[in-house]
Every structure is written in structure tokens, then in C-alpha cells.
C-alpha positions as CSV (number, residue, x, y, z in Angstrom):
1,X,19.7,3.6,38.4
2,X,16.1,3.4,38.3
3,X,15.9,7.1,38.2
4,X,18.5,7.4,34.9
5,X,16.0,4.5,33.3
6,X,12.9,7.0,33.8
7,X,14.6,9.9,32.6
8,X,15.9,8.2,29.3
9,X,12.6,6.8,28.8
10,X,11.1,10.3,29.4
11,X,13.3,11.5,26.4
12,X,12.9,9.1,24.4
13,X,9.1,9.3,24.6
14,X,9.9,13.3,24.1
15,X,11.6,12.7,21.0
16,X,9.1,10.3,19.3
17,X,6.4,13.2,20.2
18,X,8.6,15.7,18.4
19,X,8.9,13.5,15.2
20,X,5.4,12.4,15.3
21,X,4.1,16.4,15.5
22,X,6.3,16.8,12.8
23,X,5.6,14.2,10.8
24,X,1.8,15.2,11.3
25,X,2.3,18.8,10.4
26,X,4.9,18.7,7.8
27,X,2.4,19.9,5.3
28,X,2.1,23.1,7.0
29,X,6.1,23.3,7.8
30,X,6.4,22.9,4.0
31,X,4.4,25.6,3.5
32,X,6.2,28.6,5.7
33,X,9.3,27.3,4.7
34,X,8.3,27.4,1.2
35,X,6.8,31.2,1.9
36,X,10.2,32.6,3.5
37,X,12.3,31.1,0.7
38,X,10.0,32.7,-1.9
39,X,10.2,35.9,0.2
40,X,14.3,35.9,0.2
41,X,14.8,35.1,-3.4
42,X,12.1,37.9,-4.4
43,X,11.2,41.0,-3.0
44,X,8.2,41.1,-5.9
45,X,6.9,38.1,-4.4
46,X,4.9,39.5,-1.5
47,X,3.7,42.0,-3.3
48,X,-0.6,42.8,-3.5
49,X,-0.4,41.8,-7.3
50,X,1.4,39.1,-7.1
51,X,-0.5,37.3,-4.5
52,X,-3.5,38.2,-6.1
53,X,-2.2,36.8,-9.1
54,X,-1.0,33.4,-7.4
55,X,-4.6,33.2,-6.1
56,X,-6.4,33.1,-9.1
57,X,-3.8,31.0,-11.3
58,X,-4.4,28.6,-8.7
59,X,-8.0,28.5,-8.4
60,X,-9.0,26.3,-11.7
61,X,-6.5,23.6,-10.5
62,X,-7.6,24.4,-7.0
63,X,-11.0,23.3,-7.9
64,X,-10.3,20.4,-10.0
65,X,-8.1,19.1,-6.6
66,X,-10.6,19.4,-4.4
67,X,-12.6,16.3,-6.6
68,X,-9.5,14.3,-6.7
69,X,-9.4,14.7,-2.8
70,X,-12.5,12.9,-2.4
71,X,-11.8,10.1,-5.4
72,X,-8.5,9.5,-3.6
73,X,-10.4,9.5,0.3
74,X,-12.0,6.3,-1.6
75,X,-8.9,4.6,-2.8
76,X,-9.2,5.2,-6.5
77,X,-8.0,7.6,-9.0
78,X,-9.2,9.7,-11.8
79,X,-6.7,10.3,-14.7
80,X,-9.5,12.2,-16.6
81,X,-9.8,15.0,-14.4
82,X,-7.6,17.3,-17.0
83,X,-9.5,16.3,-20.1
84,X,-12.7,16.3,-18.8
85,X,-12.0,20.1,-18.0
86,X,-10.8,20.4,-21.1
87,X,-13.9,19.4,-22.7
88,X,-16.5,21.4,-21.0
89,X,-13.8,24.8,-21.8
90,X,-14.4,24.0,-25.4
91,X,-18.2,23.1,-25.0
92,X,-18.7,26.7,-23.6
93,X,-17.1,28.4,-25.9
94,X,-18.7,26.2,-28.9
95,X,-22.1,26.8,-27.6
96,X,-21.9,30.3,-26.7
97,X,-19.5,31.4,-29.7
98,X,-20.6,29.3,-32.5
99,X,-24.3,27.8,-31.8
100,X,-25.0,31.7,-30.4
101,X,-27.0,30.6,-27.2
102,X,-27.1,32.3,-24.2
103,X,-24.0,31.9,-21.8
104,X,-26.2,30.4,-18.8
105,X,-27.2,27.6,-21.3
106,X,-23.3,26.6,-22.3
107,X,-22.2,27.0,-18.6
108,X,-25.4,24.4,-18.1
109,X,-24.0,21.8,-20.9
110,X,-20.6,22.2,-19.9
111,X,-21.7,21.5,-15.8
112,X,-23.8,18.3,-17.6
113,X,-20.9,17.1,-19.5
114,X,-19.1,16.9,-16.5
115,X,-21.4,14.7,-14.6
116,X,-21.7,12.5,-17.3
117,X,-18.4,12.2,-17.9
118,X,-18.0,11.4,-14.2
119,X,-20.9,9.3,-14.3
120,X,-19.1,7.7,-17.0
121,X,-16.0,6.6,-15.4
122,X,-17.9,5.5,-12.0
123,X,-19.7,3.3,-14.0
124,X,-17.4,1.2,-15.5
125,X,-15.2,1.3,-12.4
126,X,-18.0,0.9,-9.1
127,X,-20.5,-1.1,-11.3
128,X,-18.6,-3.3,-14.2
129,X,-16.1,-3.5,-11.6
130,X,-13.3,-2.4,-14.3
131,X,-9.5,-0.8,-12.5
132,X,-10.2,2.9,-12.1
133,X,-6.6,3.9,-13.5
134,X,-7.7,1.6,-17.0
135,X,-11.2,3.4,-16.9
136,X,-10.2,6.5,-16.4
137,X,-7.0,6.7,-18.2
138,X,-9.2,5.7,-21.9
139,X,-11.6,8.6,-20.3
140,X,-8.7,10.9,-20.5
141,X,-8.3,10.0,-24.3
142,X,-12.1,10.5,-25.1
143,X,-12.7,13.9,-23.2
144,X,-9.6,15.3,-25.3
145,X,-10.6,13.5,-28.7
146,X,-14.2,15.2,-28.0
147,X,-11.9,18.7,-27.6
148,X,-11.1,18.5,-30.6
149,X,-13.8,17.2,-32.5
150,X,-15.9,20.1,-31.4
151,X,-13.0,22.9,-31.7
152,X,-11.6,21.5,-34.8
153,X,-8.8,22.1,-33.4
154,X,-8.3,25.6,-32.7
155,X,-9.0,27.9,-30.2
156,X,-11.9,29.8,-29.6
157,X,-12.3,33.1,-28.5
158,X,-15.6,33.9,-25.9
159,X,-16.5,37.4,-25.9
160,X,-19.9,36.9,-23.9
161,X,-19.5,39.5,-21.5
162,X,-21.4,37.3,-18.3
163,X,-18.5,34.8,-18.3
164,X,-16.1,37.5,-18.5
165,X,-17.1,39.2,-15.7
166,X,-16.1,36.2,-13.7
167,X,-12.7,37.2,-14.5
168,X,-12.6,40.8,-14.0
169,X,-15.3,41.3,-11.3
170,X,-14.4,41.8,-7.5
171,X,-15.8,41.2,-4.3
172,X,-15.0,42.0,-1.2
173,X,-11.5,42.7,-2.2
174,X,-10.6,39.7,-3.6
175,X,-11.1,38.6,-7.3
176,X,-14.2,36.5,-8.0
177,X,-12.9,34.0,-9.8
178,X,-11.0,33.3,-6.4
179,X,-14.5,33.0,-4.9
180,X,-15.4,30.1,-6.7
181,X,-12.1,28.3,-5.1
182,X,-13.3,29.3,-1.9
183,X,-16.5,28.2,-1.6
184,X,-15.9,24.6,-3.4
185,X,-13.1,24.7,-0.6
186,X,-15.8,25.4,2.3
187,X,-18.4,22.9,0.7
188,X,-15.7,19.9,0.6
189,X,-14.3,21.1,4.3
190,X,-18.1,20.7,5.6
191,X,-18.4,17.5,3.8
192,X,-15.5,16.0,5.0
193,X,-15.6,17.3,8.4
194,X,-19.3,18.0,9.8
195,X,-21.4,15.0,7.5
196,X,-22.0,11.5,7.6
197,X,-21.4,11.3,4.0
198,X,-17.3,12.5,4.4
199,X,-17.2,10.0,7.5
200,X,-18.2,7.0,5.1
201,X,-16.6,8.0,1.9
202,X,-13.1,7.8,4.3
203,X,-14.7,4.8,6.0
204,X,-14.8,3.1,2.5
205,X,-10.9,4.0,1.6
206,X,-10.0,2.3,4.6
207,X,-11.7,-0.4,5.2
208,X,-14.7,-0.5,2.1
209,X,-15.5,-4.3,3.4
210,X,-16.0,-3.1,6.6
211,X,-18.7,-0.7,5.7
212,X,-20.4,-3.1,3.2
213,X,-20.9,-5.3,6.0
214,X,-22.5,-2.2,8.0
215,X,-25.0,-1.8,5.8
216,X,-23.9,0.8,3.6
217,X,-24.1,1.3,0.3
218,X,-20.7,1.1,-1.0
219,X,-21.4,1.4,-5.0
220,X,-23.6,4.4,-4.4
221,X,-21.2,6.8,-2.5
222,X,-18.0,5.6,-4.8
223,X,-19.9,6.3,-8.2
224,X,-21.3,9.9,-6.2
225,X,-17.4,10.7,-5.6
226,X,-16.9,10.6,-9.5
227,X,-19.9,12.5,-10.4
228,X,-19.0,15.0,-7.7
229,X,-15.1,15.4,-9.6
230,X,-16.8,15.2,-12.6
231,X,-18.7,18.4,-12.0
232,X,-16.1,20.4,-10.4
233,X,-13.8,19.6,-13.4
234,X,-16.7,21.2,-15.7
235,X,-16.7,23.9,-13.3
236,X,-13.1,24.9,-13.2
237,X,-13.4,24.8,-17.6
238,X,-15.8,27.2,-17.6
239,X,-13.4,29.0,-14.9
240,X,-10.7,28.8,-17.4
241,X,-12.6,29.6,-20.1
242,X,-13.6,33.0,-18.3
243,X,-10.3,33.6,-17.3
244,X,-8.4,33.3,-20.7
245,X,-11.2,34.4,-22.8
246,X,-10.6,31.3,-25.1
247,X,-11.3,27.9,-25.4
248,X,-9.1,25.5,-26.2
249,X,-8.8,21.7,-27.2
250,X,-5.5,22.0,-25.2
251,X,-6.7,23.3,-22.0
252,X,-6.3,21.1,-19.2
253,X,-3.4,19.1,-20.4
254,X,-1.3,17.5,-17.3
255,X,-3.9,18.4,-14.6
256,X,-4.5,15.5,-13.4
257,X,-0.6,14.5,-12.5
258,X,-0.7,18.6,-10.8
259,X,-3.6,17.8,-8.5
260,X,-2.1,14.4,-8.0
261,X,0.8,15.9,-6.5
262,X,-1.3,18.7,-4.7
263,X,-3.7,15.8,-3.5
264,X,-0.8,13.9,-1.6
265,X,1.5,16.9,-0.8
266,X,-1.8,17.9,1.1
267,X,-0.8,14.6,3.5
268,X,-3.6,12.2,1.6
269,X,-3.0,8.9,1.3
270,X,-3.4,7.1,-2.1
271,X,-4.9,3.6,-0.7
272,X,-7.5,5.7,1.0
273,X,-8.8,6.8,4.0
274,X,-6.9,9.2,5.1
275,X,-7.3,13.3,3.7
276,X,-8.0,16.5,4.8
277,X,-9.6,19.6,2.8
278,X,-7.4,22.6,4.5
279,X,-4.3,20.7,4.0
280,X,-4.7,19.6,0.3
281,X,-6.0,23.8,-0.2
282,X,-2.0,24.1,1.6
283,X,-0.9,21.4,-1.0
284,X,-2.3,23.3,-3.8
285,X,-0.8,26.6,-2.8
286,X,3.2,25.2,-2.3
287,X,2.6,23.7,-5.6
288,X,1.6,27.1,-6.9
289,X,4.3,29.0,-5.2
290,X,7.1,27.0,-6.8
291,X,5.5,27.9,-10.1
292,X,5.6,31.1,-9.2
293,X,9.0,32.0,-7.5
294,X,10.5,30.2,-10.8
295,X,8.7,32.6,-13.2
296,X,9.5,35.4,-10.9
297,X,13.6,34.6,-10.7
298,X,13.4,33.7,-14.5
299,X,14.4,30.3,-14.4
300,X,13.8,28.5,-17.7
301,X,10.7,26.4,-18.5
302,X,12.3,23.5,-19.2
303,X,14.7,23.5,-15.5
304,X,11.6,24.4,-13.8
305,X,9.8,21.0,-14.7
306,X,13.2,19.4,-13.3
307,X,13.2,21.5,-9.8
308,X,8.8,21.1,-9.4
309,X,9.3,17.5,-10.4
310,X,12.4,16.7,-7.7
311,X,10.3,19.1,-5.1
312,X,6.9,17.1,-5.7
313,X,8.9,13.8,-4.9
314,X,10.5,14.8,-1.7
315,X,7.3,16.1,-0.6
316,X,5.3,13.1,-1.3
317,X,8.7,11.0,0.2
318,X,8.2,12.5,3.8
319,X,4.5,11.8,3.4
320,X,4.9,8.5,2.7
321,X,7.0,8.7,5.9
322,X,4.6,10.1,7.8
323,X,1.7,7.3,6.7
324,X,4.1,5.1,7.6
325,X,4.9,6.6,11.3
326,X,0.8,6.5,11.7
327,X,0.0,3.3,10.2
């Protein structure tokens, strides 16, 4: 009797390991599943030029996660992420099209707009103590009203050939523009991982009382966390700027909700604390390759909002499971 007790105990414990991995590493079971289904419905998908191609669509949005990773690690949110990007595109192109200065000084402005911007929003929310999705969200209509102002509304096209280079150039096989994705991606993973600064701003999603009381400076790390996504936002507008050769008023639009979804399909938590850099970089890419199987099978615009929108929820479902298992 005693020995049937041990042995269904010893299963059961088996079977709780076996959900728990999982559970734990359903980000990355997303992702091969996601790869072999794109693989079966097209044989163009694994193709050189269409990976490449998936790279570098993904790298502006790439880069504009990676800041959202670290608001989120806090427990806040940044709704401005898309128009802030927006607004630095159009403030290269202005200043490098229109005003005729050199493209080094309008990728400067644009990179300074974006801290400000940032600066801006962690403000209000770390020091006036105002709700980060208010704060953000009437940052969101400023950044695109300033879009417009300074494009009057239409696009602008950038011929400067420095910032199209970015676009066209190579290195080491792989496009430069996908560069930039990579190395924002290795700065953020040796943040997270290797510094005391990734330890706390996690620390402080989980548990911000707790580090107050420690000594810390709260205020000061939250408000850096918004500069930080402030700055890659610029970043990834000048990225798009180099890439489409224009700038728009309308770039950016519904970035935020994308690296949202990219954030917590990447196994984050949105009250905090809990995040990693390699998995939201996996996040980013299953969100790219249902973009891109869709366009490659021909399936309509307007159904693939429907089939992204139904595949983002049942990702973000099982890792709301999954935070649940570990809490």
C-alpha cells in the first residue's frame, strides 16, 4: 500500500514538473511551433530573402520593445512609445530636408527629443505622482500633434545619403539596420542580467516599497526607465526614417499596443518584476512571423488584424497562466 502511495506521489510530482517546464518555456514552444507552421504553409518562407526581410521589418519595433521591457519590469506603462517615434522620424527629416543641416545634427535633435519626451512622461508620473497610463496616454496625443505641426501634414522624403546607408549597408552578412536591433538587444540583456541597475529596476516592479525602505532611490531609477524608452523610441524613428526614406506624421501609429503584445508574449508580467530580454527579442519575432506568413499566403489585411489579434490573446492567456503557476 505504502509503496502504490510513493509511486502515485512520484507521478504526480512528475506531472507538475512537466506543466511547470512548460509553463516556464512556453514562450520558446510558441516560437518553433510558430516556425514549423510558417514553414508548411510556405515554402518562400525560409527562404535567405525573406528572413532577411523579417529581420529588418522587425528591428524598428524590435527596438521600441526593448524600452517597454524595462517600463513594464517597473510596473508601469508607456502608451507614447509610438508617437514619440513618430515625432523624432519627422524631426529628421524636417531638419535635414527642410532646415538643410547636416544629418548627424537631425539624428542628434531627434535622439534629444526622445529623452525629453521621456523625461516628460517620468516626470509627471515618478515625481507629480500622476497614473502612468493618464500621463502617457495625453503624451501619445502631443508627440503626434507635434508630427504634424512640423510636417504639415505630409510626408517627407530624406535623400541624405548617411541615413540611407543605414538601410542599404551590410555587415558581416547581415543588414545594418539589423545591427542596431542587436546591439540595443545585448545592451538591455547585460542590464538586466549582469548589473545592479536591472536587479533593482525588477526589485522595484515587485516590491517598489521594499527597496525604498533599502535605501534606494526609487524616483530616480523609474524616471531613468522612461528616459531610457524615450531614447530608443527616437532611435528606432530615425531607423524608420532610414529605412523608408520618408518621414511621416503617420509613422509609428499602434506601436505601442505591438510592443505591448511583444512585451508580455515575451513571458513579462504587467504588475512588474518579472521579464527577460532574450524572451521578449522571441516575443518580438512570433509577432513578426504572423505578419509575415499572412502576407506571404495572401490573406487580406483586414482578417489578418482578426487572426494577430485572437493569436496575441491566447498567447498572453497561457502567460497569464504561467504567472499564475509561479506566483
Amino acid at each position: 500500500m505504502s509503496t502504490n502511495t510513493n509511486m502515485a506521489g512520484g507521478s504526480r510530482n512528475n506531472s507538475k514538473k512537466v506543466i511547470s517546464w512548460l509553463l516556464k518555456n512556453n514562450t520558446y514552444l510558441v516560437f518553433i511551433g510558430m516556425i514549423t507552421v510558417c514553414c508548411i504553409l510556405s515554402s518562400n518562407f525560409y527562404t535567405m530573402q525573406n528572413i532577411t526581410n523579417l529581420l529588418k521589418q522587425n528591428t524598428i519595433i524590435g527596438v521600441i520593445t526593448m524600452g517597454m521591457l524595462l517600463v513594464i519590469l517597473t510596473g508601469d506603462i508607456d502608451l507614447s512609445v509610438g508617437s514619440i517615434c513618430g515625432a523624432a522620424n519627422v524631426i529628421v527629416s524636417v531638419i535635414a530636408t527642410r532646415q538643410k543641416m547636416p544629418i548627424e545634427s537631425a539624428v542628434f535633435m531627434a535622439l534629444a527629443l526622445g529623452v525629453a519626451m521621456g523625461a516628460a512622461n517620468g516626470f509627471f508620473i515618478v515625481f507629480k505622482k500622476l497614473p502612468a497610463f493618464i500621463v502617457t496616454l495625453a503624451m501619445m496625443t502631443v508627440g503626434r500633434g507635434f508630427a504634424y505641426i512640423w510636417s504639415k501634414g505630409a510626408p517627407i522624403s530624406v535623400t541624405a545619403e548617411g541615413i540611407k546607408a543605414i538601410s542599404t549597408g551590410y555587415f558581416l552578412w547581415l543588414p545594418i539596420l539589423v545591427w542596431f536591433l542587436i546591439i540595443v538587444f545585448l545592451v538591455i540583456f547585460f542590464l538586466l542580467r549582469f548589473t545592479s541597475y536591472g536587479r533593482i529596476i525588477k526589485a522595484i516592479g515587485s516590491n517598489a516599497e521594499a527597496v525604498r525602505l533599502a535605501g534606494l532611490r526609487v524616483n530616480t531609477y523609474r524616471f531613468s526607465v522612461y528616459m531610457i524608452a524615450g531614447f530608443l523610441c527616437a532611435l528606432a524613428g530615425v531607423l524608420g526614417c532610414a529605412r523608408t526614406g520618408v518621414g511621416s506624421p503617420l509613422f509609428g501609429e499602434g506601436f505601442e499596443l505591438d510592443a505591448i503584445a511583444m512585451v508580455v508574449i515575451g513571458g513579462a508580467n504587467l504588475n512588474g518584476g518579472k521579464g527577460d530580454a532574450v524572451k521578449t527579442l522571441v516575443g518580438i519575432f512570433i509577432i513578426g512571423m504572423i505578419s509575415n506568413i499572412m502576407n506571404l499566403i495572401n490573406v487580406s489585411a483586414y482578417l489578418q488584424q482578426v487572426i494577430k489579434g485572437l493569436i496575441v490573446l491566447a498567447a498572453i492567456y497561457l502567460q497569464g497562466s504561467n504567472n499564475k503557476k509561479t506566483a
